[in-house]
C-alpha positions as CSV (number, residue, x, y, z in Angstrom):
1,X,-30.5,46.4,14.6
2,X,-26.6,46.2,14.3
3,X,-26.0,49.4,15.2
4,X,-25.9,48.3,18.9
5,X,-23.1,45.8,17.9
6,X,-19.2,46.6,18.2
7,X,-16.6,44.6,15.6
8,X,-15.9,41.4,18.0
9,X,-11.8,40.6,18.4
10,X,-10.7,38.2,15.8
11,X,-8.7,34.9,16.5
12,X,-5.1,35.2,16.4
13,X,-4.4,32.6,14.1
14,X,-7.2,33.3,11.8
15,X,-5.6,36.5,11.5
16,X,-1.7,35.3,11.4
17,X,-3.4,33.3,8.7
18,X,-4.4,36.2,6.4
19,X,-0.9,38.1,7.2
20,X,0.8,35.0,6.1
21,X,-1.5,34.9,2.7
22,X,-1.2,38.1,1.6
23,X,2.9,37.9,2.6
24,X,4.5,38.2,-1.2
25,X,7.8,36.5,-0.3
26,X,8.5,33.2,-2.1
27,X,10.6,32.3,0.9
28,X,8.5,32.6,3.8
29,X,7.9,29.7,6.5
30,X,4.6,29.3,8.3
31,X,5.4,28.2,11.6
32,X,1.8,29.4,12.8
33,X,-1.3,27.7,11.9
34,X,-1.7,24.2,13.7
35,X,-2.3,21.4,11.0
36,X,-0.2,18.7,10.1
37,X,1.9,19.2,7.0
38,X,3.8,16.8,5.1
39,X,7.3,17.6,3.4
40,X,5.4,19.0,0.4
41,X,3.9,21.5,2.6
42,X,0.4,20.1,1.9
43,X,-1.9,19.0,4.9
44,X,-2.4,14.8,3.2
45,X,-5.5,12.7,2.9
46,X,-4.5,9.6,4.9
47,X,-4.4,6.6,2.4
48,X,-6.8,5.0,5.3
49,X,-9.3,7.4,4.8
50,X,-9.6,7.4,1.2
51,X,-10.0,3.8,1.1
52,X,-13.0,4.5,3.8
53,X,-14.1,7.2,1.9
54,X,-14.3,4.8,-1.5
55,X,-15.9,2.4,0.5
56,X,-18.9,5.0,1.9
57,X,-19.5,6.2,-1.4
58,X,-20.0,2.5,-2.9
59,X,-22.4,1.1,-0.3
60,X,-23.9,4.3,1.4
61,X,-27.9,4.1,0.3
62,X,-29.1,7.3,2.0
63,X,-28.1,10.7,3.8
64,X,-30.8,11.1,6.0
65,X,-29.9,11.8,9.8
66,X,-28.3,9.7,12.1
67,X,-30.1,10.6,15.2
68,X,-29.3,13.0,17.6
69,X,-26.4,11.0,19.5
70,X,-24.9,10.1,16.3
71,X,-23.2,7.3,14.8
72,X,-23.4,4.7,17.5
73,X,-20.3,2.6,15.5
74,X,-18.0,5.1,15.6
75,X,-18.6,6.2,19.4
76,X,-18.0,2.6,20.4
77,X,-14.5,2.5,18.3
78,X,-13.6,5.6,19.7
79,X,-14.1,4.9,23.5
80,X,-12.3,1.9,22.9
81,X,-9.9,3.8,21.3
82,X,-9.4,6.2,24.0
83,X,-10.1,4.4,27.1
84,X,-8.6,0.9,26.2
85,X,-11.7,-1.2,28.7
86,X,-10.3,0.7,31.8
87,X,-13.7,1.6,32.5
88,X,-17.2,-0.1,33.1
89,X,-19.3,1.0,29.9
90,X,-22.7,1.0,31.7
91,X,-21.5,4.1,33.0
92,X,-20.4,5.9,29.3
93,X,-22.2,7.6,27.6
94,X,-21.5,9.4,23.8
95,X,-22.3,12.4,21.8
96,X,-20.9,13.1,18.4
97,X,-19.5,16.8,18.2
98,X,-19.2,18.8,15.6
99,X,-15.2,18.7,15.8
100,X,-13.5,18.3,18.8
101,X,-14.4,21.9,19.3
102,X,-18.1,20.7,19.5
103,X,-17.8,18.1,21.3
104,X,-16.1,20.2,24.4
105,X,-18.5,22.7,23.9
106,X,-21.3,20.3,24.4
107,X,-19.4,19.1,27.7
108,X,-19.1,22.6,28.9
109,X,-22.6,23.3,28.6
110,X,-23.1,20.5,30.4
111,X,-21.0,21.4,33.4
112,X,-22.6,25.0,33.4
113,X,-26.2,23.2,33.9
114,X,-24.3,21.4,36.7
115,X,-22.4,24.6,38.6
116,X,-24.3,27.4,36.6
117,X,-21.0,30.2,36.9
118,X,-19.3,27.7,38.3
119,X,-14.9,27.7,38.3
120,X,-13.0,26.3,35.7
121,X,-9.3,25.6,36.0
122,X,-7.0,26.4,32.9
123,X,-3.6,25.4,32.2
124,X,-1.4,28.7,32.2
125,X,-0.6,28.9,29.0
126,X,-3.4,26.7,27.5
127,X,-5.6,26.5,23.7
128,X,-6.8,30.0,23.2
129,X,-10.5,28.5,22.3
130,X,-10.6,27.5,25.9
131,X,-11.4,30.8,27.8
132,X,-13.5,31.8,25.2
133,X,-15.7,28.3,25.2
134,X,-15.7,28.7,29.0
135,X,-17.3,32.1,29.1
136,X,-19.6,31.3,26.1
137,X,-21.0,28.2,28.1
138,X,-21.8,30.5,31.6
139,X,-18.6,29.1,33.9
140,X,-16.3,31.1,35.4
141,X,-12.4,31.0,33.7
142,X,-9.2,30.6,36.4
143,X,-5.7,29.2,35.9
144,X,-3.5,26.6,37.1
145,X,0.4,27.1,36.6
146,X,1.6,24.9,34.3
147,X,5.0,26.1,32.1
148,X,8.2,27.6,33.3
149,X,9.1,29.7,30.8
150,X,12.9,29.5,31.4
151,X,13.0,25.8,31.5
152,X,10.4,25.8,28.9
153,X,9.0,22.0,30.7
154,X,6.1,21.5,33.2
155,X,6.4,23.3,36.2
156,X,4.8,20.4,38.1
157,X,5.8,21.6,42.0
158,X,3.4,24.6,41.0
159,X,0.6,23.5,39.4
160,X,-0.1,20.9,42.1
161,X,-0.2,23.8,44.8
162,X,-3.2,24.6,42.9
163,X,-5.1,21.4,42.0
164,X,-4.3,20.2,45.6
165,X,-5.9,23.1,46.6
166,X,-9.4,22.7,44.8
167,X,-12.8,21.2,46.1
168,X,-15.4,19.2,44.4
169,X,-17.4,22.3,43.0
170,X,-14.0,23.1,40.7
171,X,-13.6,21.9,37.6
172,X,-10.2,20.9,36.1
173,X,-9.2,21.3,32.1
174,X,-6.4,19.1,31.5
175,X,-4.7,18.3,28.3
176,X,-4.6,14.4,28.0
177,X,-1.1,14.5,25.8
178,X,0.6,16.8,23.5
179,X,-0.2,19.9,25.1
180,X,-1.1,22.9,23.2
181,X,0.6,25.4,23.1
182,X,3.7,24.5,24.8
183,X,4.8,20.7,24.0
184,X,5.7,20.1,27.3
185,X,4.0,16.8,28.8
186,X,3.2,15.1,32.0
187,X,5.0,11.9,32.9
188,X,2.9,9.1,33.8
189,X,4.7,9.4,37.4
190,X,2.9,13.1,37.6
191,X,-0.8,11.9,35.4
192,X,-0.5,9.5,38.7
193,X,-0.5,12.1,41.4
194,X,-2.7,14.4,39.4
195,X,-5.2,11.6,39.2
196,X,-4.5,10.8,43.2
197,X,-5.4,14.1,44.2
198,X,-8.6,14.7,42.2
199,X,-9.8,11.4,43.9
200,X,-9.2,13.2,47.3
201,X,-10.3,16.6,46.8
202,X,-13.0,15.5,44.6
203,X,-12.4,18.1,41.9
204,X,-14.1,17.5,38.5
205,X,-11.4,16.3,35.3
206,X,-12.8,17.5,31.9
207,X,-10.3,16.5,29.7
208,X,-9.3,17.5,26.3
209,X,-7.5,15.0,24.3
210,X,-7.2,16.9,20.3
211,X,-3.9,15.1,19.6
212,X,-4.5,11.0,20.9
213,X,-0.9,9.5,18.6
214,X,1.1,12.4,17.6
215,X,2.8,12.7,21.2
216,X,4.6,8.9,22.1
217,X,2.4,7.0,20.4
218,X,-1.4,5.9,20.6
219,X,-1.2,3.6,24.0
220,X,1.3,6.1,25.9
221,X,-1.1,9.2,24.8
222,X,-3.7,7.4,26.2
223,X,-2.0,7.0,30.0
224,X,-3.3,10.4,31.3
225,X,-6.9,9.4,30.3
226,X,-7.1,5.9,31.4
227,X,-5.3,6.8,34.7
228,X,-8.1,9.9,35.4
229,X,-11.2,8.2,33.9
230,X,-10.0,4.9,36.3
231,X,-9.3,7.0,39.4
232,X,-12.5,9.0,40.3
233,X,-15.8,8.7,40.1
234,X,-17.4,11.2,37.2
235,X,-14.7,12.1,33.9
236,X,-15.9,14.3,30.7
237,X,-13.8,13.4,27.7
238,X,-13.8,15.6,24.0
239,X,-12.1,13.9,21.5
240,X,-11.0,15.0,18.2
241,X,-10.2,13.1,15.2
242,X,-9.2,16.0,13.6
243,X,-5.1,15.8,13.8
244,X,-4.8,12.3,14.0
245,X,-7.2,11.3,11.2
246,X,-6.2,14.5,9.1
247,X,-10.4,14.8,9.1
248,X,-10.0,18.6,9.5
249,X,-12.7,20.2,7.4
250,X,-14.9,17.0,8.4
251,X,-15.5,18.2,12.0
252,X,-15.6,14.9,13.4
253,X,-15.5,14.7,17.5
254,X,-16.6,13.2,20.2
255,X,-18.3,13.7,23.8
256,X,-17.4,10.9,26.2
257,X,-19.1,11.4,29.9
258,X,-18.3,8.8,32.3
259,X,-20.6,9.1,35.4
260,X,-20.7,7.4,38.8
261,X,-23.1,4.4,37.9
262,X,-25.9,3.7,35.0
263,X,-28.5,5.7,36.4
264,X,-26.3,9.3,36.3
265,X,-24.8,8.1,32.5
266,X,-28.5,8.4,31.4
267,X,-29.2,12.0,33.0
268,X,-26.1,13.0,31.5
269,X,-26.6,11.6,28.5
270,X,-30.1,13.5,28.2
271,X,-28.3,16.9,29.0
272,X,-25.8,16.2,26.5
273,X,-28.7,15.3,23.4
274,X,-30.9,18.2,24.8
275,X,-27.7,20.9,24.3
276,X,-26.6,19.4,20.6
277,X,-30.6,19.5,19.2
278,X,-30.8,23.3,20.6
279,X,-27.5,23.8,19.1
280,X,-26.8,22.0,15.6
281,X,-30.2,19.7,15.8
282,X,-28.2,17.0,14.3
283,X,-24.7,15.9,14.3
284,X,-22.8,15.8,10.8
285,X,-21.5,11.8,10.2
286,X,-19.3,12.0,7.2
287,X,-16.1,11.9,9.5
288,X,-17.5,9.8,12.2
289,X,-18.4,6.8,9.7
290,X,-14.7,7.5,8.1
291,X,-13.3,7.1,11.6
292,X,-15.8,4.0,12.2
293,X,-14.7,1.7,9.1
294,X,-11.1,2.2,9.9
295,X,-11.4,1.4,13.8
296,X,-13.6,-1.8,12.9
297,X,-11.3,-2.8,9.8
298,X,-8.3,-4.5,11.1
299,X,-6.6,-4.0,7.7
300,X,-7.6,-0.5,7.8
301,X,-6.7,0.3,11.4
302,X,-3.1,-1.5,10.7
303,X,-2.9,1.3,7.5
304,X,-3.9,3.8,9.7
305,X,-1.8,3.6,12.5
306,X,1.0,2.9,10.4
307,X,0.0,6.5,8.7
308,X,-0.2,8.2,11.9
309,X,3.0,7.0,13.2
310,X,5.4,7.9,10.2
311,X,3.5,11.4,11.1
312,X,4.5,11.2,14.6
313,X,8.1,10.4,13.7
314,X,8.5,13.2,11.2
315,X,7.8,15.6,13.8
316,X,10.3,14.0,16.4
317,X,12.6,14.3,13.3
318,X,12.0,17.9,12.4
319,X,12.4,18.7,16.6
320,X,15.8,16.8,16.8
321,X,16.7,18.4,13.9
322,X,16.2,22.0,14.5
323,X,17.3,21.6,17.9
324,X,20.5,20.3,16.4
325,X,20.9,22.9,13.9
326,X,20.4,25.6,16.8
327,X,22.8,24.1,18.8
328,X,26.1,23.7,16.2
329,X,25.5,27.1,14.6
330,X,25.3,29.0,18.0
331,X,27.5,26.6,20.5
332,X,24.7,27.0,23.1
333,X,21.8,24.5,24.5
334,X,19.3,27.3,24.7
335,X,16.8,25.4,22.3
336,X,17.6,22.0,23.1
337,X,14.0,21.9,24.8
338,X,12.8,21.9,21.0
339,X,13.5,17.7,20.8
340,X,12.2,17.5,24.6
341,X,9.0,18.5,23.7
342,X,6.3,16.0,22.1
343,X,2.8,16.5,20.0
344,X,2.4,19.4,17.0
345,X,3.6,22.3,19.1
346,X,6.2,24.0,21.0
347,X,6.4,27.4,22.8
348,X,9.9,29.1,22.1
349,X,9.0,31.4,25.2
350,X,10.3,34.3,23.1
351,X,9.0,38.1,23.3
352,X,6.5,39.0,21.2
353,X,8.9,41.8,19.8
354,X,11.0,38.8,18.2
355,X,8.3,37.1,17.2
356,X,7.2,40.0,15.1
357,X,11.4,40.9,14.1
358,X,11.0,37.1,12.9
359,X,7.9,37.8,11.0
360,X,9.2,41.1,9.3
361,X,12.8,40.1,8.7
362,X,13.1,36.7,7.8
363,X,9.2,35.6,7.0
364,X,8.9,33.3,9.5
365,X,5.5,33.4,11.1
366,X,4.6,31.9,14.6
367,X,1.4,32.5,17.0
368,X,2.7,36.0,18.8
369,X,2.9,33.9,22.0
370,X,5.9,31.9,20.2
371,X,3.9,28.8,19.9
372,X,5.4,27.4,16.5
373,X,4.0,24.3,14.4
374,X,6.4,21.6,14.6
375,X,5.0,19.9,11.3
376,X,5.3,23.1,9.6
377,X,9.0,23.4,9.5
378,X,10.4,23.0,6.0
379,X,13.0,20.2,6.4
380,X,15.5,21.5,3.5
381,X,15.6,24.8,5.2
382,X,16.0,23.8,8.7
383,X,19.2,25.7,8.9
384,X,18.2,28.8,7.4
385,X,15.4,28.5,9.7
386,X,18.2,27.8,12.5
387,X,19.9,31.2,11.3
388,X,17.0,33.0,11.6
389,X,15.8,32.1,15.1
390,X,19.8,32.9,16.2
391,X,19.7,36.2,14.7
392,X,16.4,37.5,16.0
393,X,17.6,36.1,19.7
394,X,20.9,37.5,19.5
């Protein structure tokens, strides 16, 4: 039987992960794998979430399934969360996913029943799961510009030659805030043309929002969304609690579908339940009733927020600083960009030959595109960390 297979290509950072494990050097940084990190280096357990967690494990009385949409409570929170009442909630309708990998999966199978081979529009760079989920699901991969690598920002003037040019069989992926890989954001001046020229050329938005909180803050993360779901007619929504709940290994997500009026919410909706019982059958709640007892617990949901905005600002911290560092040790703005960015992530735009000096000299490892973890940066070695990016760029 396996004889007709060939070894399938392993994810970069899966393998970046291993290299960095097996790297012997006490002193080496990991800059590469994209989870939050506190200044311990450890990926925390939100107080929030252990209180919810204590909570489940007093007054749960069973573990038998939740039904194939999954937990109702926690949908609702979350599409209040995300979409703040901007739209009519007779035409939303919810799956849980398993992550918010499962959750966009579920929505691109659903697109693919739609427009079987139908186009896709990709941000250039974009989330190397993307193309791959795509293809997996039957629809057809292109790209939109999106970075210039020598301003390291949003090429904006370029990416709209494309969306302005697509029709209502295209479908759009658009990040709804911290953009992964580069960092580099939409204003709420360019979500508002983006979301004026899907409503005229009647292109489809799927978008992915992994990181709602860890860009400007939970209501200015959630512009982009609100402003698409509000504008046009049909909007598919994953969202992750992954990042912003620290629920990683919990897989929690979740499928929003806004459709035109009740009647299409319910087809949808039917697609969406037929795709996750020939998939998973059932979808896991552990990290959606977590998610749920903190979003309906007022005391909780303050604790939380707080949590996820001393997060937020540690990043903004760690950018300013190493920007800082960069900038007095090599009398040049060439980094600067670092504290311009927002969300987990930034792309240094550097060759992948000094992304691999950086690894083999100095131990600092990054995604070979030169997407580095923000969180990840040790904050007592920022300027040896400075040094290190100087040397390998000079």
């Amino acid at each position: 039987m396996f004889e007709t297979l060939k070894k399938a290509t392993l994810d970069k950072i899966f393998v970046l992960m291993a290299e960095y494990a097996a790297d012997p050097r006490t002193d080496k940084i990991d800059l590469g794998v994209g989870v939050y990190k506190d200044e311990t280096g450890l990926t925390p357990i939100m107080s929030a979430v252990r209180k919810a967690e204590q909570r489940m494990v007093e007054t749960a009385k069973t573990k038998t399934y939740v039904g194939v949409v999954g937990n109702k409570g926690f949908s609702a929170a979350v599409v209040d969360l995300v979409l703040g009442g901007t739209v009519d909630k007779s035409r939303i309708r919810t799956v849980n996913g398993a992550g918010g990998t499962g959750a966009l999966s579920v929505l691109l199978n659903v697109l693919a029943r739609a427009r079987p081979g139908g186009r896709i529009y990709l941000s250039d760079p974009t989330w190397p799961n993307h193309w791959p989920l795509a293809e997996f699901c039957g629809l057809s991969p292109r790209t939109y510009p999106y970075f210039n690598a020598e301003t390291r920002s949003v090429d904006f003037t370029a990416m709209m030659q494309v969306i302005d040019g697509l029709g209502p069989d295209d479908i759009v992926l658009l990040h709804g805030c911290c953009h992964n890989p580069t960092g580099a954001n939409l204003t709420p001046q360019q979500w508002d043309q983006v979301a004026e020229s899907l409503k005229r050329t009647g292109a489809f938005p799927l978008i992915d929002l992994a990181y709602l909180g860890f860009g400007d803050g939970l209501e200015p993360d959630a512009y982009g969304v609100r402003k698409i779901a509000s504008s046009v007619p049909e909007t598919l929504i994953a969202f992750s609690g992954s990042k912003n709940f620290g629920l990683y290994r919990e897989r929690v997500g979740l499928a929003i579908a806004i459709a035109a009026d009740a009647e299409a919410a319910e087809i949808v909706s039917s697609q969406m339940q037929n795709i996750i019982r020939a998939t998973i059958s059932q979808t896991p709640d552990h990290g959606a009733e977590v998610i749920r007892i903190i979003l309906e617990d007022p005391a909780l949901r303050a604790e939380w927020q707080q949590e996820l905005e001393a997060m937020r600002s540690r990043m903004n911290r760690l950018r300013q600083k190493l920007a800082d560092a960069i900038r007095e040790r090599s009398n040049a703005t060439d980094f600067d960009f670092i504290a311009e960015h927002s969300g987990m992530f930034s792309l240094l735009g550097l060759p992948q030959e000094t992304v691999e000096a950086l690894k083999v000299k100095f131990g600092v490892y990054m995604i070979n595109d030169s997407r580095i973890n923000v969180a990840g940066i040790p904050e007592d070695r920022i300027g040896e960390l400075a040094d290190h990016l100087i040397a390998a760029t000079r």
